[in-house]
C-alpha positions in Angstrom: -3.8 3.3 8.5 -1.8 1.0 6.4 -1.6 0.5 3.3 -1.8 -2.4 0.8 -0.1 -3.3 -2.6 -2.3 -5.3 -4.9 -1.2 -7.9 -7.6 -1.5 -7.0 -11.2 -3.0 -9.9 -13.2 -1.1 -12.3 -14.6 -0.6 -12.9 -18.3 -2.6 -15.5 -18.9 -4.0 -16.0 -22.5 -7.2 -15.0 -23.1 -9.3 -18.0 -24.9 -12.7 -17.5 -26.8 -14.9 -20.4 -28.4 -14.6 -20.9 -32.0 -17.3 -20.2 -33.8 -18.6 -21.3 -37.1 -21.9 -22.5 -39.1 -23.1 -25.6 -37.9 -22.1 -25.3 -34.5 -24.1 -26.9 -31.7 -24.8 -25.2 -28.5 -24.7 -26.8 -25.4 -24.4 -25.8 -21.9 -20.6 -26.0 -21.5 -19.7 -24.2 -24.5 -22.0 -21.6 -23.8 -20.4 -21.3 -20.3 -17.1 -21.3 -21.8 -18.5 -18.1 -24.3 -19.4 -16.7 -21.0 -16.3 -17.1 -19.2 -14.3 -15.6 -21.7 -16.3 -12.0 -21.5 -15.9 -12.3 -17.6 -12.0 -13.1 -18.1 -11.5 -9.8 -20.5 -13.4 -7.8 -17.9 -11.5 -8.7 -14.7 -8.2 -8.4 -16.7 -9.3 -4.7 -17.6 -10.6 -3.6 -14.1 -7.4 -5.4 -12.5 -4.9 -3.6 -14.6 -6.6 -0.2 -14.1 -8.0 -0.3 -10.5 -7.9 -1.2 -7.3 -10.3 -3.8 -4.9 -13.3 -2.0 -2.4 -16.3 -0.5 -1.4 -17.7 1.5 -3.8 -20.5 2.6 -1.7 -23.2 1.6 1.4 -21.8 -1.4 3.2 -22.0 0.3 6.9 -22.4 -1.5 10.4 -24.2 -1.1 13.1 -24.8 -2.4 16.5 -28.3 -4.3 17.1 -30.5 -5.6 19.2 -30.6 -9.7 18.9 -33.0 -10.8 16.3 -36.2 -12.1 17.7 -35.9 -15.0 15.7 -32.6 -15.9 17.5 -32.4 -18.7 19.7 -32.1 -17.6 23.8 -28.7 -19.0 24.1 -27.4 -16.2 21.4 -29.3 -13.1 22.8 -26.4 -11.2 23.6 -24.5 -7.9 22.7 -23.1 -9.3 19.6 -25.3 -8.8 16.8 -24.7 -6.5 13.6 -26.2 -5.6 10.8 -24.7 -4.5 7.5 -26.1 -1.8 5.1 -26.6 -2.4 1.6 -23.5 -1.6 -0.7 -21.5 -2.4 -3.8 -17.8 -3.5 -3.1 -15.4 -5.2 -6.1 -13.3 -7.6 -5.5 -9.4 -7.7 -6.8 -10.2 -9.8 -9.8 -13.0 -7.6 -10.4 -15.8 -9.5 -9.3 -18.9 -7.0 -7.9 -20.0 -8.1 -4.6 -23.6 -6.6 -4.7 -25.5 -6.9 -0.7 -29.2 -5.7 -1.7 -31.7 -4.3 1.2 -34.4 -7.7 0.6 -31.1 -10.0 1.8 -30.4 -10.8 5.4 -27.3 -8.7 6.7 -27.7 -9.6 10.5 -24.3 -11.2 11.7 -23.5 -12.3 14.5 -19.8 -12.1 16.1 -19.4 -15.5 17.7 -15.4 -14.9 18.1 -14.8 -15.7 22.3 -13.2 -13.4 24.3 -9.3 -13.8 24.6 -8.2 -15.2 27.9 -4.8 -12.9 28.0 -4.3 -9.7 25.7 -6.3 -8.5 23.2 -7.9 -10.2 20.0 -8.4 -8.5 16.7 -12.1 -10.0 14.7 -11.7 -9.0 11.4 -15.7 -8.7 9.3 -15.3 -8.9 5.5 -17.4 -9.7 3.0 -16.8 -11.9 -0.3 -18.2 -12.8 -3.5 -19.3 -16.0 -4.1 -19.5 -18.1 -6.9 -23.1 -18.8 -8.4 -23.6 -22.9 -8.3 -25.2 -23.9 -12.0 -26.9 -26.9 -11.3 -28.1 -28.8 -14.3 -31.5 -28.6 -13.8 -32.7 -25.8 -11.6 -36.8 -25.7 -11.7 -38.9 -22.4 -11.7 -35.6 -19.5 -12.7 -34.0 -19.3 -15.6 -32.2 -17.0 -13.8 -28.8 -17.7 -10.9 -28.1 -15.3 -9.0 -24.5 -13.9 -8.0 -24.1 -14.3 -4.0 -22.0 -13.1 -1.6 -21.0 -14.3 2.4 -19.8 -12.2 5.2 -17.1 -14.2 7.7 -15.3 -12.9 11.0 -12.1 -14.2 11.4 -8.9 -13.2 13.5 -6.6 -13.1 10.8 -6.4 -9.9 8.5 -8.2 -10.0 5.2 -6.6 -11.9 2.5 -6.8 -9.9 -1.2 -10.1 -11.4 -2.0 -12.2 -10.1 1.4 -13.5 -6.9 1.6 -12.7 -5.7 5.1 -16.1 -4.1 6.6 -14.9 -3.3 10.0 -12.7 -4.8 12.7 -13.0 -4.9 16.6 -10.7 -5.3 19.1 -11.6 -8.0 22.3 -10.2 -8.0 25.9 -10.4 -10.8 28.5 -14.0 -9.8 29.1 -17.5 -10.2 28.3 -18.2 -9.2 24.6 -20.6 -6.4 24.5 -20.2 -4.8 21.2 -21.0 -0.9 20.4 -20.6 1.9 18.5 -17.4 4.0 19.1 -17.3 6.8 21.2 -14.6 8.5 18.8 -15.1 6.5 15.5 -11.1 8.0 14.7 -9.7 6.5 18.0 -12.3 3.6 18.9 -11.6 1.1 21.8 -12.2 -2.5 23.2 -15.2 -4.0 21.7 -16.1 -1.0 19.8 -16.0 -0.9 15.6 -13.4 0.3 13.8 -13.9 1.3 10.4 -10.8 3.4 10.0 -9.0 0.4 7.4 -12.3 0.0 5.3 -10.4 -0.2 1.2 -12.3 2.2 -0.8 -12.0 0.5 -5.0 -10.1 3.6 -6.6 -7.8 3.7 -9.6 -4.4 1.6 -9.6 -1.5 3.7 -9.2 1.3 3.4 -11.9 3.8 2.1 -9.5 4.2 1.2 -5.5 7.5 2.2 -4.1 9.0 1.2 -1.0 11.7 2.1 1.0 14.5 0.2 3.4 17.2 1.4 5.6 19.4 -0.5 8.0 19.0 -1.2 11.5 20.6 1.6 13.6 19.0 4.5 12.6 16.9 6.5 15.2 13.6 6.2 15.5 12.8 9.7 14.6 14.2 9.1 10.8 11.6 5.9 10.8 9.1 8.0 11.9 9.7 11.1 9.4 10.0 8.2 6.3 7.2 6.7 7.0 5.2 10.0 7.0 6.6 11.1 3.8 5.8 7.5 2.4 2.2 8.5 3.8 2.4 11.5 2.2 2.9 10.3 -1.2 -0.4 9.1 -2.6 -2.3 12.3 -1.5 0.6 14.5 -3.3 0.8 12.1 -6.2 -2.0 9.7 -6.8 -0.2 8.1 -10.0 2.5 7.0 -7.5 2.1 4.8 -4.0 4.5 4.8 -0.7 4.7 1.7 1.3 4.5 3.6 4.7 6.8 0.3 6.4 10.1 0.7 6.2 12.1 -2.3 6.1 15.0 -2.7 7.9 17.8 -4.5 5.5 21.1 -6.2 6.7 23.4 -5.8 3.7 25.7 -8.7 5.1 23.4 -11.3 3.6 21.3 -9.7 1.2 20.6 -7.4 -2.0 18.3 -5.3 -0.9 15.0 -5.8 -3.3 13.5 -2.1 -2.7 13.6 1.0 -4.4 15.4 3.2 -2.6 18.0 2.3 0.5 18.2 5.1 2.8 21.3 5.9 4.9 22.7 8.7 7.1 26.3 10.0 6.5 28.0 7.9 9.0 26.5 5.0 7.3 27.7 5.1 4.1 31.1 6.1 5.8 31.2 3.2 7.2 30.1 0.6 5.1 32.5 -2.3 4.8 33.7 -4.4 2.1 30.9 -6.3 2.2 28.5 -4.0 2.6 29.9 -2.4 -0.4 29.8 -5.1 -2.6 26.1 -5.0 -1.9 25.6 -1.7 -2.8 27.4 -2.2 -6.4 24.7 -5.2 -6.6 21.7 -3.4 -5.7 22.7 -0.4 -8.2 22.8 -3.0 -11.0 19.4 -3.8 -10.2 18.3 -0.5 -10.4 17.9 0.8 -6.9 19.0 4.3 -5.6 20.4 4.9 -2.8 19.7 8.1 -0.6 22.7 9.6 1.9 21.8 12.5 4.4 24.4 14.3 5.7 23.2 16.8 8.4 23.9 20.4 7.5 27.5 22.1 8.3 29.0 18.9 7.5 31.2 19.5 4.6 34.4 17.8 5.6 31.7 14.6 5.9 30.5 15.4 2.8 33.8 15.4 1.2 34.7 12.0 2.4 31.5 11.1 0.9 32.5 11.8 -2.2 35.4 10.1 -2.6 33.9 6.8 -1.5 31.3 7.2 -4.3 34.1 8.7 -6.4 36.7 5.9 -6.6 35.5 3.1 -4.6 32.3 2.4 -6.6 33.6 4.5 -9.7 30.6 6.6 -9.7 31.2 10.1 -10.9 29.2 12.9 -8.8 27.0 16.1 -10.3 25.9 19.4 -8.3 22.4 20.1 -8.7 23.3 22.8 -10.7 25.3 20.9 -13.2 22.2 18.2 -13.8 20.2 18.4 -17.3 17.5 20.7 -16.8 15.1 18.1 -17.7 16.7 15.4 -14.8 13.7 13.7 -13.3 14.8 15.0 -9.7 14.4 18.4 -10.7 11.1 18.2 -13.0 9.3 15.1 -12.3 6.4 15.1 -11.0 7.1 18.6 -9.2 9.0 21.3 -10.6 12.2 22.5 -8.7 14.2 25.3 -10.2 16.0 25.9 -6.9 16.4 23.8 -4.0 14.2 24.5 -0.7 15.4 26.1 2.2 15.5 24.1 5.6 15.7 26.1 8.7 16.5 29.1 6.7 19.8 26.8 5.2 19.3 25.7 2.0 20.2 22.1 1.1 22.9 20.9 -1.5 22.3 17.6 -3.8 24.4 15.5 -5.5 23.1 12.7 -8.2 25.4 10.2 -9.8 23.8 6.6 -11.3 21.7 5.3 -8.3 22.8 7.2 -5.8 21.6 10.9 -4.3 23.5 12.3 -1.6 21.9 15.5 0.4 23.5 17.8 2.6 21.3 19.4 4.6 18.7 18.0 7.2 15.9 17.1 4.3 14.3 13.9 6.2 13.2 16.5 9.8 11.0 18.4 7.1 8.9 15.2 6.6 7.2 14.7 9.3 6.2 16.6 12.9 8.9 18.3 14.8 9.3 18.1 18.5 7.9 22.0 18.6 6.0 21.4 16.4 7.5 25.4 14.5 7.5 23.9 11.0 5.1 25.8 8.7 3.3 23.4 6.1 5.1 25.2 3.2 8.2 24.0 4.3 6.7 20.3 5.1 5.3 20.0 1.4 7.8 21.7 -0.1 10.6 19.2 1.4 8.1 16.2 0.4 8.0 17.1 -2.9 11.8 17.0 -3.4 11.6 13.7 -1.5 8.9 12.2 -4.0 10.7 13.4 -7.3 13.4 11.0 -5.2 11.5 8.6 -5.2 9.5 8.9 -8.7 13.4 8.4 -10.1 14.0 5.6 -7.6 10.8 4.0 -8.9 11.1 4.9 -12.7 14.9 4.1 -12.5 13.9 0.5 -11.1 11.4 -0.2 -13.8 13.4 0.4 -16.7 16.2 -1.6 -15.6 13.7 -4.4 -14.7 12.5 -4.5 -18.4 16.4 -4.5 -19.5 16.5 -8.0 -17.7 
């Protein structure tokens, strides 16, 4: 499932009419009154929350409506249950049982590969015509689209199916976790939940294995559902540091890596520090001529002065924030040694195979959370370190 980072408002002043005796009332100042108490509220459920379903808004698989004309009684009709959903400027997108919800997916079939239909579900302006006859009353509206492009951040996605080069004959999914060709999938549905305090993300550079992608991008998974106040970005970017600073949190690199950085590449580094970012270096275990070398290149090429876990304050954010470490974990009955200077963290020890699945599958889930939690105090720092700086620009 992935995972999406939502905007925070902007600061934009917030304007109210100007009262005073005497004043006359017309329709465009009282839409202006109204359009102030609408701004304050989306500002307040935009800083504090996140966009989606709040509840109802199913689909299902129907018959064609009798109603419909021959030429569209096919295997493409579905109809939506009633719901609430909120949109990201905190609009509420409100689908009542008296409204029609039949859709019909009218996307054709691709002629090569496969084609991803995307049904969301927006809100919709009310028009305000100048005279409207029998109502004093307009109603907030909504509209449902298909398209083949992924929502943008004001759709509420309601399911998504995936086409073949064959007739379209939608249904349920056999497995709704693992659905396939023309079936719905409402694995990526956005539930509206509360905004975390920050969204971190994480980069490497190319030529590491796929195995350390693979274990960062389940501990990036992991870190919501450990930490709600804090969100991983489960992507990993890959970052060349020949032509740019990275603009992430934390830069991950293996030993060998940070051995070999060139002048360059080094030059980069000193930049991204500056802007706040941390850089993470795993050295395997049983590596401590590696280690050494390490140290020195932090030392007295980028003048960076190296503490032992045990010599950090015993309030550092790696060791108490937000999980409390008095000692560090064991890993394969070995346990790691850690190094903080600045931005950077170096760890000896295989930390990163304790995120995620091993091969034979022998890791006991003590030892999986327990090395996430290290991982996320990482990254808490790498995320806290980044926002101060970013307020000292």
């Amino acid at each position: 499932m992935t995972h999406q980072s939502f905007p925070s408002p902007l600061p934009l002043p917030l304007q109210r009419l100007h009262v005073y005796d005497s004043l006359m009332m017309n329709a465009e100042r009282w839409q202006k009154a109204q359009q102030y108490h609408r701004q304050r509220q989306n500002v307040h459920y935009q800083s504090l929350n996140e966009p989606g379903i709040i509840c109802g808004l199913g689909v299902r698989v129907i018959t064609p409506p009798a109603e419909a004309a021959a030429k569209f009684h096919d295997g493409r009709w579905l109809e939506i249950q009633s719901g609430i959903a909120i949109d990201l400027e905190g609009n509420p997108i409100v689908v009542d049982p008296s409204t029609d919800r039949t859709f019909r997916i009218a996307t054709p079939a691709p002629t090569t590969g496969t084609l991803t239909v995307y049904l969301v579900v927006s809100y919709v302006e009310p028009q305000n015509p100048k005279h409207r006859q029998g109502s004093d009353l307009i109603r907030e509206w909504f509209r449902f689209d298909e398209k083949t492009s992924p929502p943008t951040e004001k759709e509420i996605e309601l399911c998504r199916i995936k086409l073949q080069p064959a007739t379209v004959q939608l249904e349920a999914p056999t497995d709704v976790l693992f659905p396939g060709y023309n079936q719905l999938d409402l694995r990526y549905r956005q539930r509206a939940k509360a905004r975390p305090q920050a969204v971190v993300q994480v980069a490497t550079t190319f030529n590491v294995s796929d195995r350390t992608y693979e274990n960062l991008s389940y501990l990036m998974q992991s870190v919501t559902n450990l930490y709600a106040s804090l969100q991983g970005i489960p992507e990993i970017a890959q970052v060349d540091l020949h032509s740019q600073v990275p603009n992430y949190d934390l830069l991950y690199l293996t030993g060998w890596q940070a051995l070999n950085l060139d002048t360059k590449e080094l030059d980069t580094i000193i930049k991204y520090l500056l802007t706040g970012g941390v850089i993470f270096i795993e050295v395997p275990k049983n590596s401590q001529m590696l280690v050494e070398d390490i140290k020195k290149l932090i030392t007295f090429q980028l003048e960076i002065p190296l503490r032992s876990w045990q010599e950090l304050i015993r309030n550092h954010p790696i060791r108490t924030q937000p999980f409390l470490f008095a000692a560090l974990p064991q890993i394969n009955r070995q346990r790691i040694q850690l190094w903080n200077g600045g931005g950077i963290v170096l760890i000896e020890g295989d930390l990163s195979a304790s995120w995620g699945l091993d091969d034979n599958h022998s890791l006991e889930r003590n030892d999986i959370r327990t090395a996430q939690e290290l991982a996320i105090n990482i990254l808490y720092f790498a995320s806290h370190r980044r926002q101060i700086n970013a307020c000292l620009q």
